[in-house]
C-alpha positions as CSV (number, residue, x, y, z in Angstrom):
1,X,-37.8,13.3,7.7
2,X,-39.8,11.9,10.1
3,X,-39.6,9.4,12.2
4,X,-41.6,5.8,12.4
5,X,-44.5,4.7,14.7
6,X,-43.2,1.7,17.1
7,X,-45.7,-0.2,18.6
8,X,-45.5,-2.2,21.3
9,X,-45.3,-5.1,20.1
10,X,-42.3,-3.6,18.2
11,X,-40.6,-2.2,21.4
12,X,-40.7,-5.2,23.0
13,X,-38.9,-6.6,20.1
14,X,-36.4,-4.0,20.0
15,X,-35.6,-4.6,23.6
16,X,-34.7,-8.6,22.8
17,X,-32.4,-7.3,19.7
18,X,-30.7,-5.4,22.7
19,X,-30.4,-8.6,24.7
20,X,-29.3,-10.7,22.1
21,X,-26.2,-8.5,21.2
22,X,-23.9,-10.9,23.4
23,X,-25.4,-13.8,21.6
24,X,-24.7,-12.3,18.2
25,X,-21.1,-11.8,18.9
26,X,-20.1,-15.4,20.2
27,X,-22.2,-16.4,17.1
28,X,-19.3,-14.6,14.7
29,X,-16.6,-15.9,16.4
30,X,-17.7,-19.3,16.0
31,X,-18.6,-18.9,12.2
32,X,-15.5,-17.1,11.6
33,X,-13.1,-20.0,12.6
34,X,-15.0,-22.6,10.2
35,X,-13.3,-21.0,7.0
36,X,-15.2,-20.7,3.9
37,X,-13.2,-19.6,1.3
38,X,-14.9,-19.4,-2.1
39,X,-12.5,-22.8,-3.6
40,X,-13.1,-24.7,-0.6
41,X,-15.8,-26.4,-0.9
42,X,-15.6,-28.8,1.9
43,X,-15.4,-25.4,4.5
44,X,-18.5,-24.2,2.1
45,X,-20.3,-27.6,3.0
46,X,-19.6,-27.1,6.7
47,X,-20.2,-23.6,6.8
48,X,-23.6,-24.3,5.0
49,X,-24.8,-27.2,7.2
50,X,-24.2,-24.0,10.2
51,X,-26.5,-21.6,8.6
52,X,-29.0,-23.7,7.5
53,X,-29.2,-25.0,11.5
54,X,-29.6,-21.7,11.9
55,X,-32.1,-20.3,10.0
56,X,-34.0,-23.2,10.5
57,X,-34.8,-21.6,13.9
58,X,-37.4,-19.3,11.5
59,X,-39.6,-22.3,11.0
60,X,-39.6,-21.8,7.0
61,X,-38.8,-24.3,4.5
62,X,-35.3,-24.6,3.3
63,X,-34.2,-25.6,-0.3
64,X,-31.0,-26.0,-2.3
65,X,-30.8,-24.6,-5.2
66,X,-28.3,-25.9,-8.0
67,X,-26.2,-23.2,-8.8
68,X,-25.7,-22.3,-12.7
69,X,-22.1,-23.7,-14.2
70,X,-19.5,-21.2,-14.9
71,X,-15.9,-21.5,-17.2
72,X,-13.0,-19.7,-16.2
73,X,-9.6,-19.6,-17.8
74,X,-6.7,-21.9,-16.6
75,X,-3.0,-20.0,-16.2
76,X,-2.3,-21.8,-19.0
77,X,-5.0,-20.4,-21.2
78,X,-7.5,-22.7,-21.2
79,X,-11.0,-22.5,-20.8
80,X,-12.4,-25.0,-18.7
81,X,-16.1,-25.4,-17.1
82,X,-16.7,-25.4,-13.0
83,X,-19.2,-25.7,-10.8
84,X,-20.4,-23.6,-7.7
85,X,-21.6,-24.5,-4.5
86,X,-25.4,-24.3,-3.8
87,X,-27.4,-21.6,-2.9
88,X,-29.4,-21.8,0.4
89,X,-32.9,-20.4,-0.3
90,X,-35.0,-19.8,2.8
91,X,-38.9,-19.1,2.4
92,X,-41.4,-18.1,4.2
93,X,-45.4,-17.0,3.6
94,X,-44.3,-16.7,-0.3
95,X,-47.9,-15.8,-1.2
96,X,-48.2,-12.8,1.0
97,X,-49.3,-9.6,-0.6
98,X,-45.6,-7.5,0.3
99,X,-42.6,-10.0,-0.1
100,X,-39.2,-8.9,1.3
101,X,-35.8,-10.4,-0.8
102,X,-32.7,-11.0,1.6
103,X,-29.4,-12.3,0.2
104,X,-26.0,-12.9,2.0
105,X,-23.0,-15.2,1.2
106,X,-21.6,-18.0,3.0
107,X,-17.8,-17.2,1.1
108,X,-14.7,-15.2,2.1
109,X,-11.6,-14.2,0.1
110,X,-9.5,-16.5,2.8
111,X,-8.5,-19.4,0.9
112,X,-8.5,-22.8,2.6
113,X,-4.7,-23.1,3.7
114,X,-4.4,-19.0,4.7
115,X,-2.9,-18.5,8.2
116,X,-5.9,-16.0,9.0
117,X,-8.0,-19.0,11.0
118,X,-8.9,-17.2,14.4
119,X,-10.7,-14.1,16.0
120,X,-8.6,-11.6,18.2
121,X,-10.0,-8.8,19.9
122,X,-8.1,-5.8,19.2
123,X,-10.1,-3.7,21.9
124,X,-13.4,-3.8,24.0
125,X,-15.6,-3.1,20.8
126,X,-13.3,-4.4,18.0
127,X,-13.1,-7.8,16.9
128,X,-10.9,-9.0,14.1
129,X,-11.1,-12.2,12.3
130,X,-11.9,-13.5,9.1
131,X,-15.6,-12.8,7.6
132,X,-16.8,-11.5,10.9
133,X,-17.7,-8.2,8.7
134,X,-17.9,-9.9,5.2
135,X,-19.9,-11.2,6.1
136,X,-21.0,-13.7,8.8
137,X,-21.3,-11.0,11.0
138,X,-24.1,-10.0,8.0
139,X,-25.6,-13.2,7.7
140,X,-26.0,-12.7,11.8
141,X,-27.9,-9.7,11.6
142,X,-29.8,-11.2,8.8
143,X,-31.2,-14.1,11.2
144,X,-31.9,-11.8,14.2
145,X,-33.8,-8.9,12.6
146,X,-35.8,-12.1,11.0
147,X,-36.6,-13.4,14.6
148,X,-37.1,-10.3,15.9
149,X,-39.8,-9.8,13.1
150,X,-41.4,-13.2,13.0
151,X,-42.4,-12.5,16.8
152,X,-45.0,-9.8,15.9
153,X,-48.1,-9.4,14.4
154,X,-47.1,-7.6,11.2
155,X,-44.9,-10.5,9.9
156,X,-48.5,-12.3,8.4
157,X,-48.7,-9.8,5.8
158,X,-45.1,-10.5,4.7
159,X,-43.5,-13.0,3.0
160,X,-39.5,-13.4,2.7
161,X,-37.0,-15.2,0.8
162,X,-33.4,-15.3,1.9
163,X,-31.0,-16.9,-0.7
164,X,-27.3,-17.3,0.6
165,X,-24.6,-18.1,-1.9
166,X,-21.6,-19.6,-2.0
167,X,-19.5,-17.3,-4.6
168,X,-20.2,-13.5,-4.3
169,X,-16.3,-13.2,-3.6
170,X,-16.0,-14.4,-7.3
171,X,-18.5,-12.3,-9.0
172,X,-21.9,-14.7,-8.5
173,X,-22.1,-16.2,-11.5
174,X,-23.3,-19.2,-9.8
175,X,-26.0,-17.9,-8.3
176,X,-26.8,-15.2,-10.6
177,X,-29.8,-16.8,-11.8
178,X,-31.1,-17.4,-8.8
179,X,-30.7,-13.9,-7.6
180,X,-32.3,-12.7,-10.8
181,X,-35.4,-14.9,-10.2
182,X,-35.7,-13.9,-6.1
183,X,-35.5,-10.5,-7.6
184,X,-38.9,-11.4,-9.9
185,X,-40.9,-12.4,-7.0
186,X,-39.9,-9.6,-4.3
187,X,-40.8,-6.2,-3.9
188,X,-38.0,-4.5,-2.1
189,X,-34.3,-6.2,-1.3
190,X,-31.7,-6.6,1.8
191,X,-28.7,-7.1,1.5
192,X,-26.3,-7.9,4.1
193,X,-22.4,-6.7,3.2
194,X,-21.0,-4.1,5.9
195,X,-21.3,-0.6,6.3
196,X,-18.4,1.4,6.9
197,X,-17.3,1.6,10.3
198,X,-19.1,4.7,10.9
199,X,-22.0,3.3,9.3
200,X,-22.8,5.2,6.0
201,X,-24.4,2.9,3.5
202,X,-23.7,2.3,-0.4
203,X,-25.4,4.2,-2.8
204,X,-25.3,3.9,-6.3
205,X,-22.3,0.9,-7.3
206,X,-20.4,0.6,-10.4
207,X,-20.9,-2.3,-12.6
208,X,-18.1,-4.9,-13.0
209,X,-16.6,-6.9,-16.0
210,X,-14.4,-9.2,-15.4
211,X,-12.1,-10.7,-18.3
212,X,-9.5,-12.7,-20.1
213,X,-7.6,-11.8,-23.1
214,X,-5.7,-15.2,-24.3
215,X,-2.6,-14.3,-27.4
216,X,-1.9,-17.2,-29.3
217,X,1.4,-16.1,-31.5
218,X,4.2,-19.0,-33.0
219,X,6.7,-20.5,-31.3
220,X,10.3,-20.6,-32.5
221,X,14.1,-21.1,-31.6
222,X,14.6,-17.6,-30.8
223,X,18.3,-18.0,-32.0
224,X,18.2,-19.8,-35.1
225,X,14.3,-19.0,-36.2
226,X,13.3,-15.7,-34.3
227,X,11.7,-14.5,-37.5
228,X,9.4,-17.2,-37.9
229,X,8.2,-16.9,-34.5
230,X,5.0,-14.9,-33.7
231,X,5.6,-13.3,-30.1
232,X,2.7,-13.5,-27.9
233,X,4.5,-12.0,-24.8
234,X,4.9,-8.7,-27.1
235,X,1.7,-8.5,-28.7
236,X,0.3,-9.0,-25.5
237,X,2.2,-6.0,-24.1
238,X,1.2,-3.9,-27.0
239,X,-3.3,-5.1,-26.4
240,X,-2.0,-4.2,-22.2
241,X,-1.0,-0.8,-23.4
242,X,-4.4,-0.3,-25.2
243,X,-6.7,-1.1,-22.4
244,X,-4.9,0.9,-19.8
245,X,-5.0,3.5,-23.0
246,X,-9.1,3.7,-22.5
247,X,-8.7,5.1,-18.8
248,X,-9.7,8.9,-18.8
249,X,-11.5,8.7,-22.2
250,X,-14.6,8.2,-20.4
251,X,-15.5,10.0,-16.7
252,X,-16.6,6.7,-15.1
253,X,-15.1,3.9,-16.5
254,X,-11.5,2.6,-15.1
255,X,-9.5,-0.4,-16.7
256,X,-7.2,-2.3,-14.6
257,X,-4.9,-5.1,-16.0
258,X,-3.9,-7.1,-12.8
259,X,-2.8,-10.3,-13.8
260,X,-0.4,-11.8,-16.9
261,X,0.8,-15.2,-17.7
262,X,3.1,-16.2,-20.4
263,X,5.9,-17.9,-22.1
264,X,8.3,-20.7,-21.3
265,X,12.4,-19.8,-21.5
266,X,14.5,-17.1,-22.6
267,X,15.4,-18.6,-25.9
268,X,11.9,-19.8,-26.8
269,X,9.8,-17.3,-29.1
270,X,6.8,-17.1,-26.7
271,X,3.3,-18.8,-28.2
272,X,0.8,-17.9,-26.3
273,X,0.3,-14.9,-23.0
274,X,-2.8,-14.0,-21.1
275,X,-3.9,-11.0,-19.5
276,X,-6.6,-10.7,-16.7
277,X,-8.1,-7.8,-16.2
278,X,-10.9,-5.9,-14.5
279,X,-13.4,-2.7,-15.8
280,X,-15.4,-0.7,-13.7
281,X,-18.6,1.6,-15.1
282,X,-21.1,3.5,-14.0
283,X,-23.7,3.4,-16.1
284,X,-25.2,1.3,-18.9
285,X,-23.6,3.4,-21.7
286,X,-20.4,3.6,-20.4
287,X,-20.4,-0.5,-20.2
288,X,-21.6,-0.3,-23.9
289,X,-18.5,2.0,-24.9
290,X,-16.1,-0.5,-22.8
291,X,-17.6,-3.7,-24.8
292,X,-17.6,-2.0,-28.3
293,X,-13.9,-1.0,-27.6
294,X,-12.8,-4.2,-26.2
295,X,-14.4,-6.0,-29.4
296,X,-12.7,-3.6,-31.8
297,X,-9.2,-4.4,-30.1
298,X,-9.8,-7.9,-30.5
299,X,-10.8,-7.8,-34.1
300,X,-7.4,-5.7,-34.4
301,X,-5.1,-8.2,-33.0
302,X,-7.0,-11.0,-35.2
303,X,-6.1,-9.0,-38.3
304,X,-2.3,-9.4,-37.9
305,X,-0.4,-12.0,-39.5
306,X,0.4,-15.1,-37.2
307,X,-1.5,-13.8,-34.1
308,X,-4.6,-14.9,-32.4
309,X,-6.7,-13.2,-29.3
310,X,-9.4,-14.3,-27.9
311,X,-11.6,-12.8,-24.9
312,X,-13.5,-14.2,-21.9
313,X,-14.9,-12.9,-19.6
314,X,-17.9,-10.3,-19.3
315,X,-20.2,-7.6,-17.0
316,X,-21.6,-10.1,-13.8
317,X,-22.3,-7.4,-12.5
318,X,-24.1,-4.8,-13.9
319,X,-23.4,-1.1,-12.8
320,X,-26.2,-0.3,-10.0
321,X,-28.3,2.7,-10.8
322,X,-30.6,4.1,-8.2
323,X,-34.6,4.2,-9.6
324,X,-37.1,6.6,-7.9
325,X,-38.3,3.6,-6.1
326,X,-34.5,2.8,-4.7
327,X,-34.6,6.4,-3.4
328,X,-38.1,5.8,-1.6
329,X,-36.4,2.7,-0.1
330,X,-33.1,4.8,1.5
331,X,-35.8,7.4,2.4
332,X,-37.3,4.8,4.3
333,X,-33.9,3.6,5.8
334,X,-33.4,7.2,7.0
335,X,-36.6,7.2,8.8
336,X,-35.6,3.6,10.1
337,X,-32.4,5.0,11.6
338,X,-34.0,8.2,12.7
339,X,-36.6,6.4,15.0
340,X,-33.1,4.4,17.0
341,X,-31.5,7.6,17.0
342,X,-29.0,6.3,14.4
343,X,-27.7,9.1,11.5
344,X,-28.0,7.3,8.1
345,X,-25.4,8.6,5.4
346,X,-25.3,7.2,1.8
347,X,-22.4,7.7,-0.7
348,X,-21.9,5.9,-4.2
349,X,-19.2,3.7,-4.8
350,X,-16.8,1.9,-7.1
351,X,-17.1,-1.4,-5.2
352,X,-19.9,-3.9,-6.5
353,X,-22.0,-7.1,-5.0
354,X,-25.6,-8.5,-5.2
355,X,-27.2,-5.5,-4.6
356,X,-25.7,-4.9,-8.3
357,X,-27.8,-8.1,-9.7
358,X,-30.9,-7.1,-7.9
359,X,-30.6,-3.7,-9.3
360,X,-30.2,-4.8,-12.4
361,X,-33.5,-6.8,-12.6
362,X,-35.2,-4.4,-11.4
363,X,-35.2,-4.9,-8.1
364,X,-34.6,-1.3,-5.4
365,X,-32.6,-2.7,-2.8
366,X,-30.0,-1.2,-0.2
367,X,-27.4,-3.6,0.2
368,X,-24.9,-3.1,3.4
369,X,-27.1,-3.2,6.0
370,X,-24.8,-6.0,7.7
371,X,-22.5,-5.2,10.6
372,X,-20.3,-2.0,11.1
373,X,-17.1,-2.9,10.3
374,X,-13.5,-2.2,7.9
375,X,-10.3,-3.2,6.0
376,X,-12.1,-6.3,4.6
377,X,-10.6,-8.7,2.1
378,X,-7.5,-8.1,4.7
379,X,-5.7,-9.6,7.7
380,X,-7.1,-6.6,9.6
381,X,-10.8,-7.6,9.0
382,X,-12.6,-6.3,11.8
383,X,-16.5,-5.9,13.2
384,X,-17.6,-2.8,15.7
385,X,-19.6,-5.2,18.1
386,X,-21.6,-2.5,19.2
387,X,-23.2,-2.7,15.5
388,X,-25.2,-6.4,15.9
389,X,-27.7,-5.4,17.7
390,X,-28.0,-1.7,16.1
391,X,-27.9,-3.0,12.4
392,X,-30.5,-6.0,13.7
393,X,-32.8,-3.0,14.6
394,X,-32.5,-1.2,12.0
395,X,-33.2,-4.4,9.7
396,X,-36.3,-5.6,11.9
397,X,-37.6,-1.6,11.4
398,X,-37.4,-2.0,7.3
399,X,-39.3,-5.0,7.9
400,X,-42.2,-3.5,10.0
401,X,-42.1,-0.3,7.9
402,X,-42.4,-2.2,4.6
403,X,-45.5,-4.4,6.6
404,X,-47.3,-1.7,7.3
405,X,-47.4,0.0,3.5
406,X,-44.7,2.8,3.9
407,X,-43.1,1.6,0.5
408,X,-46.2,0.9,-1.5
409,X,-46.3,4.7,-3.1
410,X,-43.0,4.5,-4.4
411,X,-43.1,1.2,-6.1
412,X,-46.2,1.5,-7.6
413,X,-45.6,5.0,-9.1
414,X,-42.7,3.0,-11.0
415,X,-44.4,0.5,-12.9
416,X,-42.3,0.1,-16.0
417,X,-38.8,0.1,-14.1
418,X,-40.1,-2.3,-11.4
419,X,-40.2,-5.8,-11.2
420,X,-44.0,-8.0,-11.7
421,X,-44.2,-8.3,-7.7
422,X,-44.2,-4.5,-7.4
423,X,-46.6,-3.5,-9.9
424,X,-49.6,-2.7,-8.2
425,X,-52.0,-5.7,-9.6
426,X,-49.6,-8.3,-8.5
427,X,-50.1,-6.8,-4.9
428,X,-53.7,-7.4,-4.9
């Protein structure tokens, strides 16, 4: 592996990321106490009137972007339509001949009334507080790599489009449309969810499904008409029992009921139960095999007398298989971290996020190049602060790299996996 070529104009740029590390961390500790948790929409509003001040700084054009409407399943069973917040799409030189896709989210898993409001530092380098890893501390990076880049020469020949959402934490249903169409017009994509503390990156991600399975049975007195009730709770227990049943019948795929609703009183035949559960693959097959199974255990519980099933739900997000030209683009990261003196690991994983949808249309992408940081989705949420201004390098190298051709090999010698804007007549 060898490392990159830095100009000066690049070195000089380098040395501002440096400066700006003090900048970067008062930054996080201001976004982190505006909480944004994925239900709250009016923290979303506020936390989306912050970035887009911010990235306005880029002097691109800014547009909201509806996001797509979703359904989810009330406690009680019920399906019901919502709506998402918008996604902030940023833009910049879209007609260049190498375009650059960058996504982040706006949303934490810290609901609007959760005690977890403020930022404590638990030692000179470790700050804790909610998001400042997952990831406003991400979104931070994002902005100074950006600035870093737009400061030298090689940004003309690149355009970018940075799209931040407002419901990754709940599987970007929203936005996946609009990830799937930034994915059509890019050629490589960044992605801004943490590294692990010690910085090794995801690889390969499983996909994720997400579902509901609603029992509809029959009430009854359960003293003085048990036998003419239909028990939901039960049947319910029995559908439970078969989807844990599928773990181990395939190497990759894991079921995991989490969540069940159901009945009323003790001495009321149950009607109706629900079951939420979660399914983790690795590969397109193995999702196939999950959905064929799930549909044959539905059409079994239909087929007994008095009962009802029905499932919601699906695969947002598709498992994330690395291409030849995903490969190239981790290659490229290596030398990226190689030329800052920075060891680059990879490892797959079982966890999932956008990196998943651009994957999945085509798009190679490495997807935690945000902030060093751990125990996220937790009280004990913390950032390395060291990381801003390493991971901001490393960022603003992938951008000059990609500028300067380094990727153009490897995503024109994969035509028929790649997306339009990486084929090599749509470069011309």
């Amino acid at each position: 592996m060898t490392s990159l070529s830095v100009t000066p104009a690049m070195q000089d740029a380098l040395a501002w990321l440096d400066d700006q590390s003090a900048t970067m961390v008062a930054m996080v500790e201001r976004w982190a106490h505006q909480p944004s948790g994925s239900w709250y929409d009016d923290g979303l509003a506020a936390m989306g009137a912050i970035v887009r001040d911010a990235f306005a700084e880029l002097g691109g054009t800014y547009e909201a972007v509806e996001a797509a409407p979703g359904q989810t399943v009330t406690d009680a069973g019920e399906a019901v339509a919502i709506r998402y917040g918008p996604i902030h799409r940023f833009t910049q030189r879209t007609h260049a001949p190498r375009r650059v896709l960058l996504t982040g989210h706006l949303d934490t898993v810290y609901p609007e009334h959760s005690p977890f409001t403020r930022c404590r530092w638990l030692d000179d380098t470790t700050l804790n507080g909610p998001g400042v890893a997952d990831m406003k501390g991400g979104l931070i990076v994002m902005l100074h790599a950006l600035k870093a880049f737009e400061h030298t020469p090689l940004a003309q020949g690149v355009g970018w489009e940075v799209l931040v959402s407002s419901d990754e934490e709940i599987g970007s249903i929203g936005s996946g449309p609009a990830l799937d169409a930034g994915a059509g017009r890019a050629h490589i994509g960044l992605t801004y969810e943490p590294a692990l503390a010690d910085g090794t990156l995801a690889g390969a991600r499983k996909g994720s499904g997400n579902f509901t399975l609603v029992v509809d049975g029959r009430s009854a007195h359960a003293g003085r008409e048990f036998e003419a009730g239909r028990n939901a709770v039960w049947q319910l227990a029995r559908a439970i029992d078969a989807l844990y049943a599928l773990n181990g019948q395939r190497p990759g795929v894991t079921v995991n009921p989490a969540v069940i609703h159901g009945g009323s009183a003790n001495n009321v035949v149950p009607a109706r139960a629900l079951c939420r559960f979660n399914i983790r693959v690795r590969d397109a097959d193995e999702q196939a095999w999950a959905e064929a199974e799930l549909a044959r255990l539905v059409d079994r519980l239909n087929g007994e007398d008095g009962f009802r099933a029905t499932l919601h739900g699906g695969f947002y997000r598709p498992p994330k298989v690395l291409s030849p030209a995903n490969r190239a683009l981790f290659d490229l990261v290596g030398r990226c971290g190689e030329t800052l003196g920075v060891p680059i690991a990879v490892r797959d994983t079982g966890g999932c996020c956008e990196g998943n949808n651009l994957a999945a249309a085509g798009l190679p992408n490495v997807d935690t190049l945000g902030v060093r940081g751990g125990h996220i989705h937790s009280h004990d949420e913390f950032v390395l602060v060291d990381s801003f201004a390493e991971r901001a390098k490393l960022s603003f190298l992938i951008l000059c790299a990609f500028a300067q051709g380094e990727m153009d090999a490897a995503l024109a010698a994969t035509p028929d996996t790649a997306p339009a804007a990486t084929k090599p007549e749509a470069r011309r």
